[in-house]
KERO-107026 format. One record per residue: x, y, z of N, C-alpha, C, CB in turn; residue in one letter. Coordinates in Angstrom, 3 decimals. Last residue first. Glycine has a CB too. Example, Ala and Ser with C-alpha at 12.3 -4.5 7.8 and 13.67 -1.06 7.14 Angstrom:
R     n.px     n.py     n.pz    ca.px    ca.py    ca.pz     c.px     c.py     c.pz    cb.px    cb.py    cb.pz type
R   12.850   -2.250    7.080   13.670   -1.060    7.140   12.900    0.030    7.870   14.084   -0.598    5.725    s
R   13.190   -5.690    7.800   12.300   -4.500    7.800   13.200   -3.300    7.800   11.308   -4.473    9.046    a
This chain:
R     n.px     n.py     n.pz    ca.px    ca.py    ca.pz     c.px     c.py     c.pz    cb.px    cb.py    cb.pz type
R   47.419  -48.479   85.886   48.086  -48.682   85.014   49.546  -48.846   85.608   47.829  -47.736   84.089    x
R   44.334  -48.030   88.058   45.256  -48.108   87.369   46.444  -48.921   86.422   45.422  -47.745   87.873    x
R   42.226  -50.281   87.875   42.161  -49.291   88.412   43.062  -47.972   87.880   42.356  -49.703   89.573    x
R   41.600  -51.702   84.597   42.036  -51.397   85.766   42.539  -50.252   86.398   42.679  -52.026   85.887    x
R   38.443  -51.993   82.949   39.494  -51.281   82.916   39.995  -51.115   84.082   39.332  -50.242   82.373    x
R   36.501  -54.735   81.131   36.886  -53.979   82.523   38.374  -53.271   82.847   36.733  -55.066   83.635    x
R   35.689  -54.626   77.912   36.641  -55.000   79.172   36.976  -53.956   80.091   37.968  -55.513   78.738    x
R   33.500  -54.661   75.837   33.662  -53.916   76.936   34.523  -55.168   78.232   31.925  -53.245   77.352    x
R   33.538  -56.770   73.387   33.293  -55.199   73.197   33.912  -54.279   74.064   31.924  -54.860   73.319    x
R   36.486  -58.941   74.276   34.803  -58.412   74.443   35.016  -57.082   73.699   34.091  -58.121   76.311    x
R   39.010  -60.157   71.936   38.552  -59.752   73.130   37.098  -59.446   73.233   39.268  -58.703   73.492    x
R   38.613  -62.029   69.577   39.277  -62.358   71.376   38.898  -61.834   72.309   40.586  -62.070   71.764    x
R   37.850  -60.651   67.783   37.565  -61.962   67.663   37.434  -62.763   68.738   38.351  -62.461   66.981    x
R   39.449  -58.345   67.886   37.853  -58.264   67.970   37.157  -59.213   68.131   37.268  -57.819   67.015    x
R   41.522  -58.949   66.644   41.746  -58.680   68.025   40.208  -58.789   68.880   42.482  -57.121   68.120    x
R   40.717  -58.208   64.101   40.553  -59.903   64.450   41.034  -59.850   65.670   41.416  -61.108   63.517    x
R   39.889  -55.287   64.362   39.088  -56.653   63.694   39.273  -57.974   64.193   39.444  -56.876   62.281    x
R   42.235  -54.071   64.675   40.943  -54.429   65.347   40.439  -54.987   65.457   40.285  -54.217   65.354    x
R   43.438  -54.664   61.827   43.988  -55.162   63.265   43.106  -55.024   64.381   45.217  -54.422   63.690    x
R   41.885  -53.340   60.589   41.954  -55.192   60.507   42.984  -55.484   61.966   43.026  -55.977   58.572    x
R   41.898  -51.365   61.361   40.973  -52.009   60.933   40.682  -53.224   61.121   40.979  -51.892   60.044    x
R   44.759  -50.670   60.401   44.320  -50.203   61.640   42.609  -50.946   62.110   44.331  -48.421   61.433    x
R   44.464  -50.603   57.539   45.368  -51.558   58.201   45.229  -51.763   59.740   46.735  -51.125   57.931    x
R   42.390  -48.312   56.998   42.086  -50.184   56.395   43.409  -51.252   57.602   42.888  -50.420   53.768    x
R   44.229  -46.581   57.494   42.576  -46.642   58.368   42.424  -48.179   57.643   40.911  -45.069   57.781    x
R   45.853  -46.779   55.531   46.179  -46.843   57.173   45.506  -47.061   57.926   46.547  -45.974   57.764    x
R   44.488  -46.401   53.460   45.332  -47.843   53.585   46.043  -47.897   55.063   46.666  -47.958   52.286    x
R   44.488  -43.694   53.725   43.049  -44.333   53.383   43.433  -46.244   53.800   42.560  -43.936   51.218    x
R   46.813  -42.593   53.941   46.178  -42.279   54.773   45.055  -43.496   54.888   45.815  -40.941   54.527    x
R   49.261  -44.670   52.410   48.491  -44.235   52.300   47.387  -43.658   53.435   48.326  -44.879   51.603    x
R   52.289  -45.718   52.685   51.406  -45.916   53.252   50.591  -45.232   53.178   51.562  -46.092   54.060    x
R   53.901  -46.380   49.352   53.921  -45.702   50.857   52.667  -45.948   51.907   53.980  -44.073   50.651    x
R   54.010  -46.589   47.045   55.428  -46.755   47.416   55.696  -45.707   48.883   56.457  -46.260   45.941    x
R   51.832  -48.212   46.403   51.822  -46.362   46.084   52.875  -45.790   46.600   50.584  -45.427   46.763    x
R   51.685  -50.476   46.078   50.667  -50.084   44.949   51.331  -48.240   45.297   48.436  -50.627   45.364    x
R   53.285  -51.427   48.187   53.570  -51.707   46.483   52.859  -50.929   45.815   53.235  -53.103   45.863    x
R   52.289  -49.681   50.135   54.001  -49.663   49.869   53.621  -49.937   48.481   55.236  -50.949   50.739    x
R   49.859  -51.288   50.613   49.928  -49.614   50.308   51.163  -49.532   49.386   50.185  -48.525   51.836    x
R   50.750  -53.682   51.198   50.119  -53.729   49.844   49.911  -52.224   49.252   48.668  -54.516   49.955    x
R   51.806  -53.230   53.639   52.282  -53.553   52.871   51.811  -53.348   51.354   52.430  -54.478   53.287    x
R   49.878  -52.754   55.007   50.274  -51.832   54.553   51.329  -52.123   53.968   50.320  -51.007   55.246    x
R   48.157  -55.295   55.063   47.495  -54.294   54.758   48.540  -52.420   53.897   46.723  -54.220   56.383    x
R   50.143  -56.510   56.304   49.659  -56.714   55.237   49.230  -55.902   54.524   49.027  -57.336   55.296    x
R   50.349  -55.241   59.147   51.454  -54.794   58.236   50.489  -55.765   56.971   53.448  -55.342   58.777    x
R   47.880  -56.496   60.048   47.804  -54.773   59.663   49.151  -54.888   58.734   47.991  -53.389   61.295    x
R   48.439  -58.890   60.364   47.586  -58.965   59.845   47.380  -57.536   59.397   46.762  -59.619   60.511    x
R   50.781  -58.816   62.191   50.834  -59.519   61.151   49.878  -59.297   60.203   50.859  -60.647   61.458    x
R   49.285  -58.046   64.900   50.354  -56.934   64.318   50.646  -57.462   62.765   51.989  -56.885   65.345    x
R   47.360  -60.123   64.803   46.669  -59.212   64.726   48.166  -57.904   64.194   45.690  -59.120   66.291    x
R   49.802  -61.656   65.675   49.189  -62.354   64.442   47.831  -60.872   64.036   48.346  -64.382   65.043    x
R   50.531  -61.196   67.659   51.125  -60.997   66.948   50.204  -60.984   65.493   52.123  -61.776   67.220    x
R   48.164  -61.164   69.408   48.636  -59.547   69.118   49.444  -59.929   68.334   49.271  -58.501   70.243    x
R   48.207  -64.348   69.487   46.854  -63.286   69.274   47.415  -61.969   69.013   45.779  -63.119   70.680    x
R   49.333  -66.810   68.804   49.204  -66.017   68.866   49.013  -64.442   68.971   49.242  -66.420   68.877    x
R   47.858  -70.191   69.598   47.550  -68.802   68.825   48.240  -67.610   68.953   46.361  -68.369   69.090    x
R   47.469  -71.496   71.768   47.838  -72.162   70.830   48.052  -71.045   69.359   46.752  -73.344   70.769    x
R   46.534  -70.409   73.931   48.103  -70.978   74.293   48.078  -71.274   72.705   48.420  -72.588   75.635    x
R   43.832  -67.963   74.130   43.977  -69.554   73.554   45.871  -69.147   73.052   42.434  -70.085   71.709    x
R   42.689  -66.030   77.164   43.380  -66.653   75.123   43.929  -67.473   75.168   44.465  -65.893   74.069    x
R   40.738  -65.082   78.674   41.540  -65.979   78.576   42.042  -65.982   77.409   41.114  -67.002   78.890    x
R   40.612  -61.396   78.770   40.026  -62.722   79.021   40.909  -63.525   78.706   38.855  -63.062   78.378    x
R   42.141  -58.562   80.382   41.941  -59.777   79.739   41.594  -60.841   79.777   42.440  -60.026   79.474    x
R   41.396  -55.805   81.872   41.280  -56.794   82.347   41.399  -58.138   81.271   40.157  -56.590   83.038    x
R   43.663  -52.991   81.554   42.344  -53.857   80.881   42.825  -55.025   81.655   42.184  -54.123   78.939    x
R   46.047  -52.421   81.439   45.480  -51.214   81.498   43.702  -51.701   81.267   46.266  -50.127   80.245    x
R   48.236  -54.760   81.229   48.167  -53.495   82.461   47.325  -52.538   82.442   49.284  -52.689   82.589    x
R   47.731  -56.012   78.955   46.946  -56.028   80.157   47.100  -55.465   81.613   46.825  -57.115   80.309    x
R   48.242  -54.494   77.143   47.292  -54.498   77.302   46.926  -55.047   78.319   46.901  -54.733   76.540    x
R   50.909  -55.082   77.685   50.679  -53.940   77.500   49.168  -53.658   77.969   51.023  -53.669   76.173    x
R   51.300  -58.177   77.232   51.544  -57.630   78.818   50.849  -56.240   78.862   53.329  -57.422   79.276    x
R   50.376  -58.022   74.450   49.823  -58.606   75.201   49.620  -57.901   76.689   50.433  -59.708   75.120    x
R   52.952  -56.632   73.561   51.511  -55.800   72.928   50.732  -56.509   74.598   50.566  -56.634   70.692    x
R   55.445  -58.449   74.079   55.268  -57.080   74.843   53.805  -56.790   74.938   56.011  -55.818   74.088    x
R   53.782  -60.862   72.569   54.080  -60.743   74.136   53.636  -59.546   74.307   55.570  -60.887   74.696    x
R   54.768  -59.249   70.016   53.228  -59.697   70.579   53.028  -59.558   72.169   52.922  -61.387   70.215    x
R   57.204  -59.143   70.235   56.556  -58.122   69.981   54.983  -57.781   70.541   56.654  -58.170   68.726    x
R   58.417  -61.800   69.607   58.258  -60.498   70.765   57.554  -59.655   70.883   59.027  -59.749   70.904    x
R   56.789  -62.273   67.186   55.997  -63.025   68.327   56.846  -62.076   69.449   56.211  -65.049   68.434    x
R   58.333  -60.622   65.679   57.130  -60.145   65.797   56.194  -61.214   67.192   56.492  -60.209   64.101    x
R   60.679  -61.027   65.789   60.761  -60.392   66.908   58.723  -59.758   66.532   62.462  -59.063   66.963    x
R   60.025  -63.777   63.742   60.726  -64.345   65.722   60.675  -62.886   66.530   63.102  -65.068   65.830    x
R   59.517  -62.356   61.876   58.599  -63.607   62.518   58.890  -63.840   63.956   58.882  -65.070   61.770    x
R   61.908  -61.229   61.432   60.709  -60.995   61.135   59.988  -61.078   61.835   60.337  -61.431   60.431    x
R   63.755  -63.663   60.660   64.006  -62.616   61.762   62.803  -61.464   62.116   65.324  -61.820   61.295    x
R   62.428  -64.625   58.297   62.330  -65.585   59.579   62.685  -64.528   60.780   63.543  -67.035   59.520    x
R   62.774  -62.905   56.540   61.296  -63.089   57.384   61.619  -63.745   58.322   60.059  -63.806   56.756    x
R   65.793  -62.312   56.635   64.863  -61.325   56.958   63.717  -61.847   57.237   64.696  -60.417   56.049    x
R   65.864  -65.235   54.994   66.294  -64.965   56.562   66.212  -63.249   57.031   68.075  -65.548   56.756    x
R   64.498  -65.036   52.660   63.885  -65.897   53.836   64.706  -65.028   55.372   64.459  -67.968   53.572    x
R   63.285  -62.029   50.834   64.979  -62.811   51.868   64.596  -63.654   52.649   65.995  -61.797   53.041    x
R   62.014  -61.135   49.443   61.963  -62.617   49.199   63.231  -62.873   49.997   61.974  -63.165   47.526    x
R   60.869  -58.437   49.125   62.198  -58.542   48.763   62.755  -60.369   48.734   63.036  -57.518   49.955    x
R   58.386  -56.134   49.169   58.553  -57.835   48.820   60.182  -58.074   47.935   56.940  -58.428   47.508    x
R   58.243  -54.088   52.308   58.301  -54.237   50.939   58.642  -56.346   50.548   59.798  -52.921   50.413    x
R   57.860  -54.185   54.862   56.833  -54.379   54.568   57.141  -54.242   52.352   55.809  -53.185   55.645    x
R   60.318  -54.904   56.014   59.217  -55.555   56.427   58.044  -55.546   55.544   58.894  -55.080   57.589    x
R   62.318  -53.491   55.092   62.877  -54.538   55.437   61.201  -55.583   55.768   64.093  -54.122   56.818    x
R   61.689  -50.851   53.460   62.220  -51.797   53.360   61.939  -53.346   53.756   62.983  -51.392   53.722    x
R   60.306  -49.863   56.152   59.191  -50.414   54.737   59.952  -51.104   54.482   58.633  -49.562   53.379    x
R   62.799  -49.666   57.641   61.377  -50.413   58.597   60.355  -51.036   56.774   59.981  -48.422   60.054    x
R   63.870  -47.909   56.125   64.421  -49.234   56.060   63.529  -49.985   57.041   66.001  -49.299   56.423    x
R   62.757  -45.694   56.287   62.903  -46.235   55.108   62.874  -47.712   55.502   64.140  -45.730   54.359    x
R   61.100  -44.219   58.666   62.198  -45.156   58.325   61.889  -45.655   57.402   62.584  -46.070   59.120    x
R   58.410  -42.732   59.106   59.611  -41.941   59.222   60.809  -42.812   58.949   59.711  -41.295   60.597    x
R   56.594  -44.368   59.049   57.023  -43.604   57.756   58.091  -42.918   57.524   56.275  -42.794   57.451    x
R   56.664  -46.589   60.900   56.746  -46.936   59.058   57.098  -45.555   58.071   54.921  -47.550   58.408    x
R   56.963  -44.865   62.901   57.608  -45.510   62.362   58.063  -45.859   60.910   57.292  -46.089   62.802    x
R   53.371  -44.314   62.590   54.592  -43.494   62.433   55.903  -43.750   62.343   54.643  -42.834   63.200    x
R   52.588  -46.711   62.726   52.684  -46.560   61.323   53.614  -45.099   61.471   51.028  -46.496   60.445    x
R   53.355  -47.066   65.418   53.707  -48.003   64.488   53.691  -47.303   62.976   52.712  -49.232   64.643    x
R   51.550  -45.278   66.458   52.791  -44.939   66.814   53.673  -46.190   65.841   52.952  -44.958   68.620    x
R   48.752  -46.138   65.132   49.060  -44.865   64.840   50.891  -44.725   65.947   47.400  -43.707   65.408    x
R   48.678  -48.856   67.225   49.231  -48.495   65.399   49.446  -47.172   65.207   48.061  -48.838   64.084    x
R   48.429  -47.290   69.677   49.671  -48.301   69.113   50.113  -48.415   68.078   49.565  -49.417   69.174    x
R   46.152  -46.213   69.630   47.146  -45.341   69.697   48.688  -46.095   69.070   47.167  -44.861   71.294    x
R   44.256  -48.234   68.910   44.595  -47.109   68.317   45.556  -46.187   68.538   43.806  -46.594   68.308    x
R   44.392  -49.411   71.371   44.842  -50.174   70.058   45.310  -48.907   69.208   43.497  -51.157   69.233    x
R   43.503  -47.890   73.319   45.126  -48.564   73.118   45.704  -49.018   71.576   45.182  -50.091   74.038    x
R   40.876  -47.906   72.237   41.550  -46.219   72.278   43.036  -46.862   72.173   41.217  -44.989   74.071    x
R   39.742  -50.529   72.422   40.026  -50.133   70.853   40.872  -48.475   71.085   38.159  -49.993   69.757    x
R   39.597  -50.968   75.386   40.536  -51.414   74.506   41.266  -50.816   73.229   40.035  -52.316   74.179    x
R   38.184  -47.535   76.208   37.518  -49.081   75.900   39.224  -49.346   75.138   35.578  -49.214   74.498    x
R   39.382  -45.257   77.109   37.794  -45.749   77.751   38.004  -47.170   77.072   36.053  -44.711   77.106    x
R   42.000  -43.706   78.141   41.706  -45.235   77.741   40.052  -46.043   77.824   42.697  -46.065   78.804    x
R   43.088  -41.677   79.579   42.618  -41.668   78.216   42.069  -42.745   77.244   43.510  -41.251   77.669    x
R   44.362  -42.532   82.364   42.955  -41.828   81.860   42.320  -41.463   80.733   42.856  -40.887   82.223    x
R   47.229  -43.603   80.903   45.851  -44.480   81.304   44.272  -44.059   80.845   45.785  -44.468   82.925    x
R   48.806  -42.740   78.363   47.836  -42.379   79.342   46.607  -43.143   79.927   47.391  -41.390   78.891    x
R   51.824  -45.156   78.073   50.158  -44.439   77.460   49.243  -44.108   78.524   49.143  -45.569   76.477    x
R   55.060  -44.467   77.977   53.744  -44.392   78.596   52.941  -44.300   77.849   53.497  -43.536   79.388    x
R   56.873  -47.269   75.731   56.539  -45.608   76.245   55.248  -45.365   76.518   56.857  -44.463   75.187    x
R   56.909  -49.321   74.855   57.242  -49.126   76.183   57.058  -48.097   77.132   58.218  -49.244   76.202    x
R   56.171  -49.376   72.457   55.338  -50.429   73.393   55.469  -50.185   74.723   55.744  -51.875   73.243    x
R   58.271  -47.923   71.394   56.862  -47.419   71.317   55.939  -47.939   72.066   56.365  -47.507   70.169    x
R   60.384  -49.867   71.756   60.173  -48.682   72.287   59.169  -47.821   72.547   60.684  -48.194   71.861    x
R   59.870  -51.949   69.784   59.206  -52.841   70.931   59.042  -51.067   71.918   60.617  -54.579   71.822    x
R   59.953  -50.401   67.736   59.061  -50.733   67.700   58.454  -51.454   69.234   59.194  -51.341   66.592    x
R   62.938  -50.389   67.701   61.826  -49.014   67.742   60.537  -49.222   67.884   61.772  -48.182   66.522    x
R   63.597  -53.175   67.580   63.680  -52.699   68.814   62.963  -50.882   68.908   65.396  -52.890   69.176    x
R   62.663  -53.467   64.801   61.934  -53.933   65.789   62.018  -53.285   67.284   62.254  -55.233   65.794    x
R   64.837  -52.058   63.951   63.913  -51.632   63.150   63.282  -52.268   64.371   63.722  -51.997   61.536    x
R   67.085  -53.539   64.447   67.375  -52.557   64.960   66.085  -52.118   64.936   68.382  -51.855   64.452    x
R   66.858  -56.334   63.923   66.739  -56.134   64.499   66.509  -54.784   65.382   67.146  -56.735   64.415    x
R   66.865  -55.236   60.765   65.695  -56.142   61.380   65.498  -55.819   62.778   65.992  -57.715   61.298    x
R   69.851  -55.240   60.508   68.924  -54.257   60.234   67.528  -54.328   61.189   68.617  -54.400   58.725    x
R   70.346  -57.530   61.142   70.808  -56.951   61.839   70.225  -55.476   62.129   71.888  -57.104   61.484    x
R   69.906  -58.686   58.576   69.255  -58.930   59.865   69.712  -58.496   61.254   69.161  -60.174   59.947    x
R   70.865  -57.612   57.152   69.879  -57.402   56.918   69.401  -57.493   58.281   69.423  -58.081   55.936    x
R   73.657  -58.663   57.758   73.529  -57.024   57.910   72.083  -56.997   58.092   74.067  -55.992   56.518    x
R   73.064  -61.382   56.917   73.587  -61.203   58.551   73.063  -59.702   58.714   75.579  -61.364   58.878    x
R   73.097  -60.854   54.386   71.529  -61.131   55.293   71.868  -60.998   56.536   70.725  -62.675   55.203    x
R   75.249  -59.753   53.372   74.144  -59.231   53.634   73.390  -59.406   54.108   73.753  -59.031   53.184    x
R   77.802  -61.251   56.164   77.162  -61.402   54.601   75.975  -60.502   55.032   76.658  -63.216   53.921    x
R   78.740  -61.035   58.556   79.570  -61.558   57.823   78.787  -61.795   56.342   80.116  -62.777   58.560    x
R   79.187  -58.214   60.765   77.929  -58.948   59.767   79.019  -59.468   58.931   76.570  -57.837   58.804    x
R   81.480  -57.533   62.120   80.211  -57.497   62.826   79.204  -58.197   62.040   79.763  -56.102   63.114    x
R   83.357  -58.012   60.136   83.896  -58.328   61.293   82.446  -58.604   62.412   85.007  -57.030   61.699    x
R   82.990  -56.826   57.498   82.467  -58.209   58.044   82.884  -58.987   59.386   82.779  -59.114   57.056    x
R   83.316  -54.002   58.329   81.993  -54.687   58.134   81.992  -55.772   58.600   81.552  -54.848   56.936    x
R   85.832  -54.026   58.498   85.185  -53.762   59.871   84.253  -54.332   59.739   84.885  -52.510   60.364    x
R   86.327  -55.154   55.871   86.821  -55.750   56.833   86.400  -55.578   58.546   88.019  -55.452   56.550    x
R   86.307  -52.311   54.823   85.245  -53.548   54.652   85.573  -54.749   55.500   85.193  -54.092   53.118    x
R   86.572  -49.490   56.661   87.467  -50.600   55.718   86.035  -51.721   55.784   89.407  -51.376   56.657    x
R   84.521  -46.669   56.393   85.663  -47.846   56.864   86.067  -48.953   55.871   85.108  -48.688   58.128    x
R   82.328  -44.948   55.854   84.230  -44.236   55.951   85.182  -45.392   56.370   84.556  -42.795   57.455    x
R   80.104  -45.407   55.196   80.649  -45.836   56.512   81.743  -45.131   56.998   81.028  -47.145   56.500    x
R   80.116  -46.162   52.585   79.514  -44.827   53.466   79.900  -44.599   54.227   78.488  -44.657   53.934    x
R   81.857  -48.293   52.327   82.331  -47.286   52.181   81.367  -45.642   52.112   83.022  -47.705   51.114    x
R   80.731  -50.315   53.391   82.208  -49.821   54.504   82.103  -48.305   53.639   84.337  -51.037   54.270    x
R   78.368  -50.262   51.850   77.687  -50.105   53.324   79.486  -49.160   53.621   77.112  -52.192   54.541    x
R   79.636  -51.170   49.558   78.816  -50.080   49.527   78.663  -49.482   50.983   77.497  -50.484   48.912    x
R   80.604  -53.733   50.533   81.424  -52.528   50.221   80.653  -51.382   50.277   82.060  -52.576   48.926    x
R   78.293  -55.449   50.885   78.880  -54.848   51.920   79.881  -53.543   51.850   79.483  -55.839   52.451    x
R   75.217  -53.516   49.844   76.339  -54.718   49.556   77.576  -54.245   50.491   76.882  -54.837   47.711    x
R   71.926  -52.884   47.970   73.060  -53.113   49.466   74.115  -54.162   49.258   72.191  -53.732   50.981    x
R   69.964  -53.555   46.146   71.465  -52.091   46.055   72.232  -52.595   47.272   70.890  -49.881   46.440    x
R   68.159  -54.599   46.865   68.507  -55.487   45.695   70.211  -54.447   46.042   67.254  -55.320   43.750    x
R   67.224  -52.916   48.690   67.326  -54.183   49.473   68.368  -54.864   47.924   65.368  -55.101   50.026    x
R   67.257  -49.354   48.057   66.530  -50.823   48.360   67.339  -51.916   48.423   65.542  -51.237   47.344    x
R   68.429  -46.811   47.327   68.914  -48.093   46.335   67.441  -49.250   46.864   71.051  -48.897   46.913    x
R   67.622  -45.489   50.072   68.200  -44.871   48.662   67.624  -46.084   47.048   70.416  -44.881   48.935    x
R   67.126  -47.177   51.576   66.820  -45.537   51.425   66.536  -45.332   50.197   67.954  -44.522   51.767    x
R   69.531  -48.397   51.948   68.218  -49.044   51.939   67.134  -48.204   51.657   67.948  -49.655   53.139    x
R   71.338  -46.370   52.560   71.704  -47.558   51.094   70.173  -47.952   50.876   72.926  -49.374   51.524    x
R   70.607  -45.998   55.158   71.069  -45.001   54.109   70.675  -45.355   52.829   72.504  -44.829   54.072    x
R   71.256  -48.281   56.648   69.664  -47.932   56.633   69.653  -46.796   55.187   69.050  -47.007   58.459    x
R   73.727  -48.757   56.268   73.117  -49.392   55.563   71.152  -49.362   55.542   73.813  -50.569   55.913    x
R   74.579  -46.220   57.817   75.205  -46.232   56.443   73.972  -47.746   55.862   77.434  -46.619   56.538    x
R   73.172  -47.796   60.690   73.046  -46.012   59.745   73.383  -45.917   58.157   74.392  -44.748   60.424    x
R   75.009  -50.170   61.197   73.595  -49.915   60.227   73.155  -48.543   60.122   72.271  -50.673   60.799    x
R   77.788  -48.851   60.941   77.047  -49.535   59.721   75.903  -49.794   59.422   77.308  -50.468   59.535    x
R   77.278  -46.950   63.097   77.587  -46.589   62.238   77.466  -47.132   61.114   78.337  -46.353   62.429    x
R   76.532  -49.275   64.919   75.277  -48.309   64.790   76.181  -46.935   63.727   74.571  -47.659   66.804    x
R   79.474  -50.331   65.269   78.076  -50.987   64.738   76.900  -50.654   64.325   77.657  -51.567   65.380    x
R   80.663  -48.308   66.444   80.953  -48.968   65.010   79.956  -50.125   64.658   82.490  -49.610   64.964    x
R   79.638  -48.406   68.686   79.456  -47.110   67.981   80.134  -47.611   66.245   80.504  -45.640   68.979    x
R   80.113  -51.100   69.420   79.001  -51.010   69.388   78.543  -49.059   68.705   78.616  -51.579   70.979    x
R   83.106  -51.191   69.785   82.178  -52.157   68.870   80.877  -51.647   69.082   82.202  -53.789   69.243    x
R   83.267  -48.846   71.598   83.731  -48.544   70.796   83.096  -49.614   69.758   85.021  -48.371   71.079    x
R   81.897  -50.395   73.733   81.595  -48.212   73.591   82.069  -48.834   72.256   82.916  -46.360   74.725    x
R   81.641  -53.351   73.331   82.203  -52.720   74.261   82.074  -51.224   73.249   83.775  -53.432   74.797    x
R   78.673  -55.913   73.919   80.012  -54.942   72.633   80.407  -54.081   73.167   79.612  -54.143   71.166    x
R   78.296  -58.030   76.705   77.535  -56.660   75.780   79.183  -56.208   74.787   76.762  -54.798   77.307    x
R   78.523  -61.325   76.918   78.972  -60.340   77.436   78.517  -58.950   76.011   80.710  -60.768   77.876    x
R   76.262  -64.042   78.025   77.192  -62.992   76.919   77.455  -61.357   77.146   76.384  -62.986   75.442    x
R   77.153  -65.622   81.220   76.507  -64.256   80.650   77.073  -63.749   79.099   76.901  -62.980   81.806    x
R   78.480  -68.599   82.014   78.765  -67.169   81.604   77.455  -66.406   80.830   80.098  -67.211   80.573    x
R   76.957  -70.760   84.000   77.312  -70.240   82.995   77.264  -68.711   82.265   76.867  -70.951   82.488    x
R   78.228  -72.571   86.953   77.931  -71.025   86.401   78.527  -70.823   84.583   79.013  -69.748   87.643    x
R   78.259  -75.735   87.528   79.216  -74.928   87.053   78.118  -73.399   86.516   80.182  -75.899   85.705    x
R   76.578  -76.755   90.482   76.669  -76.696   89.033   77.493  -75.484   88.624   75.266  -76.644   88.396    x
């Protein structure tokens, strides 16, 4: 069978001109919000011609979602970076460390509230949303179970995304009512993500040897 090609990665130079527009459009998103972004606006933080823009994003939602993506991949990073095993007596210590590195995120990036947790009605931001939050899950999943023994879960559900789905609500509703995440609305969002994770797993899962 014929070998099919590999997509090939953006070469030094497309790809430092790419993390120059979304910088300039994390900026805009900052600043203005999601209604303010436009491609001229973006070339001309940027210092470029608009034409570079649409060379990499051919309309705002392309950018948006481009945005999206960038915002998730900090997120799948946090999933990736060590957690101290020996510091792990029961499930709920992982959990807790996870959101508390999530909501740090949320605060330190505009364009993470922006794009996720403010109400901007871009279908194709949620749908991009939706698709790196079931990544996301996975990663959470595998995470947890390098450091815990997991019971079975149900193929039809699922479970860490829909528990990561169920906290950004929570802080979402912070964002609108106080144009941030609230200490008191962090412990509520952190909560509920326990909560229905709480549904799946035991009180007490067996912790592996190592990690």
């Amino acid at each position: 069978m014929p070998r099919t090609a590999s997509p090939r990665k953006p070469r030094a130079a497309s790809q430092a001109r790419i993390a120059s527009i979304l910088q300039a459009a994390r900026e805009m998103l900052a600043s203005d919000g999601v209604a303010g972004l436009s491609i001229y606006g973006v070339a001309e933080r940027a210092g470029i011609p608009p034409s570079s823009v649409y060379h990499f994003f051919a309309s705002v939602p392309a950018l948006l979602q481009g945005l999206t993506a960038d915002v998730h991949e900090a997120f799948r990073a946090c999933l990736q970076a060590p957690f101290e095993h020996a510091s792990l007596a029961t499930w709920r210590d992982l959990s807790r460390q996870v959101e508390q590195r999530m909501l740090a995120i949320y605060r330190n990036d505009a364009a993470a509230r922006q794009l996720i947790l403010a109400q901007h009605g871009l279908a194709e931001v949620a749908q991009a949303d939706r698709q790196h939050d079931l990544e996301l899950g996975a990663a959470m999943e595998q995470l947890f179970a390098r450091h815990f023994e997991l019971p079975s879960l149900p193929q039809e559900v699922d479970v860490f995304a829909l528990a990561m789905e169920l906290g950004d609500r929570v802080y979402a509703r912070s964002v609108q009512l106080h144009g941030e995440i609230t200490p008191r609305l962090a412990e509520e969002g952190m909560r509920v993500f326990d909560a229905y994770l709480g549904l799946y797993l035991p009180v007490y899962m067996a912790k592996r040897p190592q990690a």
